[in-house]
C-alpha positions in Angstrom: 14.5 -27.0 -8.4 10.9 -26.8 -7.8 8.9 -23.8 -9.5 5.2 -22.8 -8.7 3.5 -22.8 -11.6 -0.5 -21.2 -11.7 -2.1 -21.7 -15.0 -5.2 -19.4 -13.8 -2.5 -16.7 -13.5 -2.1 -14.4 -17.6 1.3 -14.8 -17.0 2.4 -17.3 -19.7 4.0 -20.4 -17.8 7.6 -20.3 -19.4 7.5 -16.8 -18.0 6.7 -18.0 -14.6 9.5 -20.7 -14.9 12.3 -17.6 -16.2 10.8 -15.1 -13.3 11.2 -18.1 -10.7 15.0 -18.7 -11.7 15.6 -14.7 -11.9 14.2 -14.6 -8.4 16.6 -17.4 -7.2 19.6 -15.5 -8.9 19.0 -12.8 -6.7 18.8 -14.3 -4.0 21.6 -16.5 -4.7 20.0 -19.5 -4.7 21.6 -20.0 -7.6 25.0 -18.7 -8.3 27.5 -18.7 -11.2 28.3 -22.4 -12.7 25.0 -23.9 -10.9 23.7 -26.1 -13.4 20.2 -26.3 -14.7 18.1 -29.5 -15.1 17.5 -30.5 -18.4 14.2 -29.8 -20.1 13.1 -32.5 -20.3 13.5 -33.1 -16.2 12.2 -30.1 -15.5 9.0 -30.7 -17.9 8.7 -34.3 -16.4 8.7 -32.0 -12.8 6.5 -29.8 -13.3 4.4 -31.5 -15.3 4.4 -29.0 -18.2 5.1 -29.9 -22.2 8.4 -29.9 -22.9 8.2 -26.7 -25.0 7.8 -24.4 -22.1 10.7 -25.4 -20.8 12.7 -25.0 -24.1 10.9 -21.5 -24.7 11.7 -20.3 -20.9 15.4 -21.9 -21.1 15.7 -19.5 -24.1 14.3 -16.4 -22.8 16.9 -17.0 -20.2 19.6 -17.1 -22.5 18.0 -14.1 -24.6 18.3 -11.9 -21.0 22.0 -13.2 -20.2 21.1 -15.1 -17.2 22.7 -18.7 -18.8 24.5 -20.3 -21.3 24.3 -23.6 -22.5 26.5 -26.4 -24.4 25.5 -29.3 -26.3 26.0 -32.1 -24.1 26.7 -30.4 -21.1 23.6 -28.7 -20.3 22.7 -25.4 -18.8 24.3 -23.1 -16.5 24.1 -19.9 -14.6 25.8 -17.4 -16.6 29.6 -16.5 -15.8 28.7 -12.9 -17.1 26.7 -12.6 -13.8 29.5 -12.2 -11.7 29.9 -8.6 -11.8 26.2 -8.1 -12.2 25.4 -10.7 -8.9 28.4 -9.3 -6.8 26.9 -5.6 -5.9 23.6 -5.7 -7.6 22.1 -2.4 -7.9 18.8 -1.7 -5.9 15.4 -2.1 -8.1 14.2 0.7 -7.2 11.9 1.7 -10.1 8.5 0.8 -10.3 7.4 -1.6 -13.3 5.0 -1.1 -15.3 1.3 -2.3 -13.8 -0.8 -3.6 -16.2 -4.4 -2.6 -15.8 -5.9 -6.3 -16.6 -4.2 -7.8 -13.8 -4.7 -5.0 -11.2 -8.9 -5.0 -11.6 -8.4 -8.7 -11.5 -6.9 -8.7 -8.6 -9.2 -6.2 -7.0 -11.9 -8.5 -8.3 -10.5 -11.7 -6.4 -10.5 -9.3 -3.5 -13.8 -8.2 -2.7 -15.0 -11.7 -3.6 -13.4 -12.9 -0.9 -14.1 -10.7 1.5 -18.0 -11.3 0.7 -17.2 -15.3 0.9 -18.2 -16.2 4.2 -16.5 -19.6 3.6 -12.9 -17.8 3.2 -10.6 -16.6 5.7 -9.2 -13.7 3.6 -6.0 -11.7 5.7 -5.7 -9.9 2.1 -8.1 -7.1 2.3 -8.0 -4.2 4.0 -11.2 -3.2 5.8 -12.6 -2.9 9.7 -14.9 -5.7 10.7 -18.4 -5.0 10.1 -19.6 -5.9 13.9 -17.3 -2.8 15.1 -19.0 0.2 13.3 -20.4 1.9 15.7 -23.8 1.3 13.7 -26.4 2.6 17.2 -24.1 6.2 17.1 -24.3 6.9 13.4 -28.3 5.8 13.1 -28.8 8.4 16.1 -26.6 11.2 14.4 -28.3 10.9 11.0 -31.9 10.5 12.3 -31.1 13.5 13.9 -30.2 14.8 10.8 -33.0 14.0 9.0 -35.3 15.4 11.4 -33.7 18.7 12.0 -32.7 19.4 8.0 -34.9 17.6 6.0 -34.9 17.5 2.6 -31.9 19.8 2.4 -29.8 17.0 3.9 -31.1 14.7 -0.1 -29.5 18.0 -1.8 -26.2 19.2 -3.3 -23.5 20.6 -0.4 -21.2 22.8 -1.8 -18.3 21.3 -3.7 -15.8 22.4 -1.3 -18.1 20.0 1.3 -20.8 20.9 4.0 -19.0 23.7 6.1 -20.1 22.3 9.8 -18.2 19.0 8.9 -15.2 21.0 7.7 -15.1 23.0 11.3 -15.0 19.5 13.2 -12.6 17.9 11.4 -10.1 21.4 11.9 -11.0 20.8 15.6 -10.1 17.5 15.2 -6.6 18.0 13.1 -5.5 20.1 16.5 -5.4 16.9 18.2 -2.5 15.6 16.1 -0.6 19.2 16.3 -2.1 20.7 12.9 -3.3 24.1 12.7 -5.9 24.8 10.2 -9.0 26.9 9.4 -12.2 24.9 7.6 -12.0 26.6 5.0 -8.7 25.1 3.5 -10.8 21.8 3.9 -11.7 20.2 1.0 -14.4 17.1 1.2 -13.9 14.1 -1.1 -15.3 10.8 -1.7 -12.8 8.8 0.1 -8.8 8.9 0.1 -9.0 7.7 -3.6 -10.7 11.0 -4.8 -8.4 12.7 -2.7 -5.6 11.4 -4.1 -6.6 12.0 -8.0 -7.6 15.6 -7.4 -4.3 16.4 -5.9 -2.2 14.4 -8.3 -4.2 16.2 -10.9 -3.6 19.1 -9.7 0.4 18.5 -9.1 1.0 17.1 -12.7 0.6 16.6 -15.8 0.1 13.0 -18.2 3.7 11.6 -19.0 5.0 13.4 -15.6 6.6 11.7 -12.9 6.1 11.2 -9.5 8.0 9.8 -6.0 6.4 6.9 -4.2 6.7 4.2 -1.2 8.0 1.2 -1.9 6.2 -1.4 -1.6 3.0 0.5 -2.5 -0.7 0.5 -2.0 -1.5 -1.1 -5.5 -4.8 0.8 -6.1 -2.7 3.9 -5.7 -0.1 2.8 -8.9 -3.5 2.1 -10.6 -4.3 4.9 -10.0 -1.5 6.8 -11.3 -1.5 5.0 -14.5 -5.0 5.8 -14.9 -3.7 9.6 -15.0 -0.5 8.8 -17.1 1.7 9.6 -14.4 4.8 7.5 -13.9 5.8 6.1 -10.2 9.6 5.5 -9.6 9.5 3.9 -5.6 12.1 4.6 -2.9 12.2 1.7 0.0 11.7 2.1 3.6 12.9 0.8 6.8 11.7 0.4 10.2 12.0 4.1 11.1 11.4 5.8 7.6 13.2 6.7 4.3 16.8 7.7 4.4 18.2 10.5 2.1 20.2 7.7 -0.4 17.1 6.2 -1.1 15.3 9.4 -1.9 18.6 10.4 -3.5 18.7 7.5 -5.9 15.1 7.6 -6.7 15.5 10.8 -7.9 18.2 9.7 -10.1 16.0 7.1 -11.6 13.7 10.1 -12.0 15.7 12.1 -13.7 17.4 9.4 -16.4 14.6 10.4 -18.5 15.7 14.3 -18.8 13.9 17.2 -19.4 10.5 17.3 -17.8 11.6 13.9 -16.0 12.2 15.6 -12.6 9.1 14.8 -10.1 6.0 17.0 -9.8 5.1 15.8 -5.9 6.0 13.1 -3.8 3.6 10.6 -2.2 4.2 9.8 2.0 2.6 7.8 4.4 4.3 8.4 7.9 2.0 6.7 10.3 1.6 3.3 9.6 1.5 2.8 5.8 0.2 0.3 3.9 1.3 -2.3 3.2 4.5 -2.7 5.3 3.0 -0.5 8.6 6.1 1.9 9.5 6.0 4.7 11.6 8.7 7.7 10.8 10.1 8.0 13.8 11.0 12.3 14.5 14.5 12.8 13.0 13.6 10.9 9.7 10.5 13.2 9.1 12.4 16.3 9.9 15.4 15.1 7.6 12.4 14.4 4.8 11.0 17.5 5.3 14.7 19.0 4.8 15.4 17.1 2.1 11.9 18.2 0.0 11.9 21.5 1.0 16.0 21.3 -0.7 14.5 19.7 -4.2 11.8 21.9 -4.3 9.2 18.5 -4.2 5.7 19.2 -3.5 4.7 16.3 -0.4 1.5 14.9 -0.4 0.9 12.8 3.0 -1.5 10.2 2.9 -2.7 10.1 6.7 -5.4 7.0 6.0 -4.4 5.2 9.0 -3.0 7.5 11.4 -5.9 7.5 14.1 -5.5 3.1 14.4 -3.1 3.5 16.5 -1.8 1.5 19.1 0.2 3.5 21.4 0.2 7.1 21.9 1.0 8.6 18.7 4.9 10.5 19.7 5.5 11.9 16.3 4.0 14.9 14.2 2.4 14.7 11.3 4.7 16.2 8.2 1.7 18.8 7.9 2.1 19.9 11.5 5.5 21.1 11.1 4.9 22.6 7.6 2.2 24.0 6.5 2.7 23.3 2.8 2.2 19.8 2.9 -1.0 18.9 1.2 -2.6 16.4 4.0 -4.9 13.5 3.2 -6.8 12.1 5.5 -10.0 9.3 5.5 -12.5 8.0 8.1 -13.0 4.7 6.0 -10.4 3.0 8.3 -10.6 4.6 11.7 -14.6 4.6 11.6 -16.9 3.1 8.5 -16.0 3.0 4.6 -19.4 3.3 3.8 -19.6 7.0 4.3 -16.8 7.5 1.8 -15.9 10.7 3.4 -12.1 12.1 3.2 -10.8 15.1 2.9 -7.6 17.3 1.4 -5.5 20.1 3.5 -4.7 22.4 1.2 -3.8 26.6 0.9 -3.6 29.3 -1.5 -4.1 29.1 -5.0 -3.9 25.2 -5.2 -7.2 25.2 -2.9 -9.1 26.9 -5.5 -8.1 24.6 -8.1 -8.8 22.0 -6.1 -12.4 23.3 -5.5 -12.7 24.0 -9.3 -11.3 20.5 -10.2 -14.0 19.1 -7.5 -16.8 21.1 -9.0 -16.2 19.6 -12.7 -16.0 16.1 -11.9 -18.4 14.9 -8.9 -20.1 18.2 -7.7 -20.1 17.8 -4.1 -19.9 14.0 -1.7 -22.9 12.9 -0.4 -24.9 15.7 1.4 -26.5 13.2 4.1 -23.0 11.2 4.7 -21.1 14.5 5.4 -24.0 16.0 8.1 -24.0 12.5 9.6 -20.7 12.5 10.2 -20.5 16.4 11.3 -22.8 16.0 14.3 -20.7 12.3 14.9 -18.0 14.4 15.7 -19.2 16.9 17.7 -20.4 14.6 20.2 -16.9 13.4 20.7 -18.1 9.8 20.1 -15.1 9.6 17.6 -12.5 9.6 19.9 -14.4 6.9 22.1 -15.0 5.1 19.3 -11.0 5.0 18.3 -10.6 3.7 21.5 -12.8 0.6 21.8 -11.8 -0.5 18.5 -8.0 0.5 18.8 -7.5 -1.7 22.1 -9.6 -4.7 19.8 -7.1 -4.0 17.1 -4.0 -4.2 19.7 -4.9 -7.5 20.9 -5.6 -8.7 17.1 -2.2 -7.9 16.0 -0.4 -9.7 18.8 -2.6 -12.5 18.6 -1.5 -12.4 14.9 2.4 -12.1 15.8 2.2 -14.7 18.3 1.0 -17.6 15.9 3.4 -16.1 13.7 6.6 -16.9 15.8 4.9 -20.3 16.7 3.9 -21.8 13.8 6.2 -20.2 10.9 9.1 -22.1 9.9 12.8 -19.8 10.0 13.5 -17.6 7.7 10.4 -15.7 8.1 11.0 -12.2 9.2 8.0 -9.0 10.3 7.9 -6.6 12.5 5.5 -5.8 15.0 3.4 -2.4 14.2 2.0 0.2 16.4 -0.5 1.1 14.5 -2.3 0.3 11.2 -4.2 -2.8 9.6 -1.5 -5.1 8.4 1.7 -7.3 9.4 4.2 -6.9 6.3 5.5 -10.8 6.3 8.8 -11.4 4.3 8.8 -15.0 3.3 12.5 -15.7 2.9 15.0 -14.1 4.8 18.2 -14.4 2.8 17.0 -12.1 -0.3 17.5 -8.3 -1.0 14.2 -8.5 -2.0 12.8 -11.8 -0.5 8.6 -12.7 -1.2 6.4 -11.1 1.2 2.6 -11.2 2.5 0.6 -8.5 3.6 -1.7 -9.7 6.5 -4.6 -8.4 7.6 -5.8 -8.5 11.3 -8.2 -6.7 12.3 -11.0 -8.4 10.3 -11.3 -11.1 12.6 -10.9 -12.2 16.0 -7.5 -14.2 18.0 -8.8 -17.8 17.8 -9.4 -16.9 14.0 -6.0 -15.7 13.3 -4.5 -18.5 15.0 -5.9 -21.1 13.0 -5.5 -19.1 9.9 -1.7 -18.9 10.7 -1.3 -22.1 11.7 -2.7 -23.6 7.9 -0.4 -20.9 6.2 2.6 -22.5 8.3 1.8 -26.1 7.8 1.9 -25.0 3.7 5.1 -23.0 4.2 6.9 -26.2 5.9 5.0 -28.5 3.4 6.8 -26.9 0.6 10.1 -26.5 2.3 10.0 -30.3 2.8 9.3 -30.8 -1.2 12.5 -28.5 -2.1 14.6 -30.3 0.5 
């Protein structure tokens, strides 16, 4: 039985090892009567004092997983059978401690400034695609026709001219809006605390994706709120899932039911579905039934690879609060997004805007207005979405060459990321989320073809 152990990680290492076994009793790797090795093997094995062993071979017995004999070892608990038969979907999200996600985010961004590191982790467009000779034109322009009033303070609901092209822009995907239920933010992250702010209330609960953008559950822990997930497939949620989310949702009772649910049709990240048409009308149905306020995240909706067949949820009702970003599609320098919103949760959006950060930056939102007018978004989207394309099937090619069985993904049509499930024979098998845009084919390929040689490395030590 070999475990992974990482001493860097804050996990103890006897939890590692109980986590490890737990995994493989899901996946039935190990079934009822399997026996254990000693401790004193497994220490020898993994190179661990014997103790952890004994503490993790106890924590396991504390959690019903085995029992053990004297003289006869330790085995996979017979009281599993019932539990291992039909095991119930996890669908709940666990708790997310704080320490580990800014550590994570930390390892993160120091690889992607580590030129020495091929990083598929994080999620940003390469730096030798922004269309750096456009936007240097559009805010020299800027400066010369405005001044100093492009140094000041916009409004807090965001620099009007910017709101009007992205309204004009929206009518490309089918949404109908006027500029002036346009809110500015400071990225998709502001967006997404000003409307969960809004929504909710600390100790309240909300619906999410699973998986889940981690900085998103950070974020919701930040604000108190508590995320219970829902899975996808290929073409979308299906109305169990939502149905036994809510469940989980309302186990708590009163006050337990969900202030809003959080969406990402077109491409989300991680795992890069698309809804396809019937799924978002039977979401729609099935919100609009539980009275749930929807909040779509649109982030990545304009990286896409093939015309774009579906609506977005705000297109076919207009009560969806929409997200949406240009960090992805264009530059996340600017830090411009925006919120879609109507009525009386506008204005407190506004309010709520004007307490915290004022107004986004005056010269970032008049650089991007006049970007948009001259229509050199949309050519831009298409030189880098046809770069993208070829990225991603340079990525799913060394995947089907050099992965060993057992590895299962599906190909995209839009988005950042290939959603790689390690093991094939789990309800909840391992995964990777891979990157490809950052880099080019050759680059992927090799980096695909050292992830494989480790995969089949450490099949051949298990076998």
């Amino acid at each position: 039985m070999l475990i992974p152990l990482n001493p860097l990680l804050s996990t103890p290492l006897y939890l590692q090892i109980v986590e490890h076994v737990c995994l493989l009793v899901r996946g039935g790797q190990l079934n009822v009567g399997d026996r254990l090795p000693s401790t004193r093997a497994l220490a020898d094995q993994l190179s661990v004092h014997r103790s952890t062993v004994i503490n993790a071979y106890d924590e396991l017995r504390t959690r019903g997983l085995i029992d053990s004999a004297q003289g006869s070892g330790s085995y996979i608990s017979a009281n599993l059978r019932e539990l291992t038969r039909n095991p119930a979907p996890q669908r709940e999200q666990s708790p997310i401690d704080d320490q580990n996600i800014e550590r994570l985010t930390s390892e993160l961004w120091q690889a992607n400034h580590d030129k020495s590191i091929i990083s598929l982790a994080l999620g940003t467009p390469p730096e030798d695609l922004f269309p750096m000779q456009g936007i240097e034109r559009c805010r020299n322009l800027v400066i010369r026709r405005d001044g100093g009033h492009a140094y000041g303070y916009e409004m807090p609901q965001g620099y009007l001219p910017l709101r009007v092209e992205i309204a004009r822009d929206l009518a490309r995907h089918g949404i109908l809006c006027d500029a002036d239920e346009i809110i500015i933010t400071s990225g998709i992250q502001e967006a997404l605390t000003l409307t969960s702010r809004a929504l909710a209330s600390p100790n309240d609960v909300a619906l999410v994706q699973q998986p889940h953008f981690f900085s998103d559950l950070a974020n919701f822990r930040h604000l108190c709120l508590r995320g219970v997930g829902f899975g996808l497939n290929e073409h979308g949620p299906n109305t169990l899932d939502l149905e036994y989310a809510l469940t989980l949702c309302c186990k708590g009772g009163s006050g337990s039911y969900p202030r809003f649910i959080v969406v990402s049709p077109d491409y989300q990240n991680p795992i890069g579905v698309c809804w396809n048409a019937q799924n978002r009308l039977v979401f729609l149905r099935w919100a609009a039934d539980h009275e749930i306020r929807i909040i779509e995240d649109a982030t990545y909706r304009d990286v896409a690879y093939e015309p774009q067949p579906n609506l977005p949820l705000r297109a076919l009702d207009a009560e969806v609060l929409y997200l949406g970003s240009y960090s992805k599609s264009l530059m996340p320098g600017l830090r411009i997004g925006y919120v879609l919103a109507r009525g009386s949760l506008r204005e407190q959006l506004i309010s709520m805007k004007r307490i915290t950060t004022t107004s986004s930056k005056s010269l970032g939102q008049r650089t991007l207005a006049t970007f948009l007018a001259a229509s050199a978004y949309t050519e831009h989207l298409e030189r880098v979405n046809a770069i993208y394309a070829l990225r991603r099937n340079a990525l799913h090619e060394a995947l089907e060459r050099y992965l060993p069985a057992g590895c299962s993904w599906w190909l995209p049509n839009g988005g950042y990321y290939v959603w790689l499930n390690l093991l094939d024979n789990q309800p909840h098998p391992p995964a990777l989320r891979l990157c490809f845009v950052r880099y080019p084919e050759d680059v992927l390929t090799y980096a695909v073809r050292i992830l494989g040689q480790i995969m089949n490395s450490l099949l051949l030590l298990r076998a």
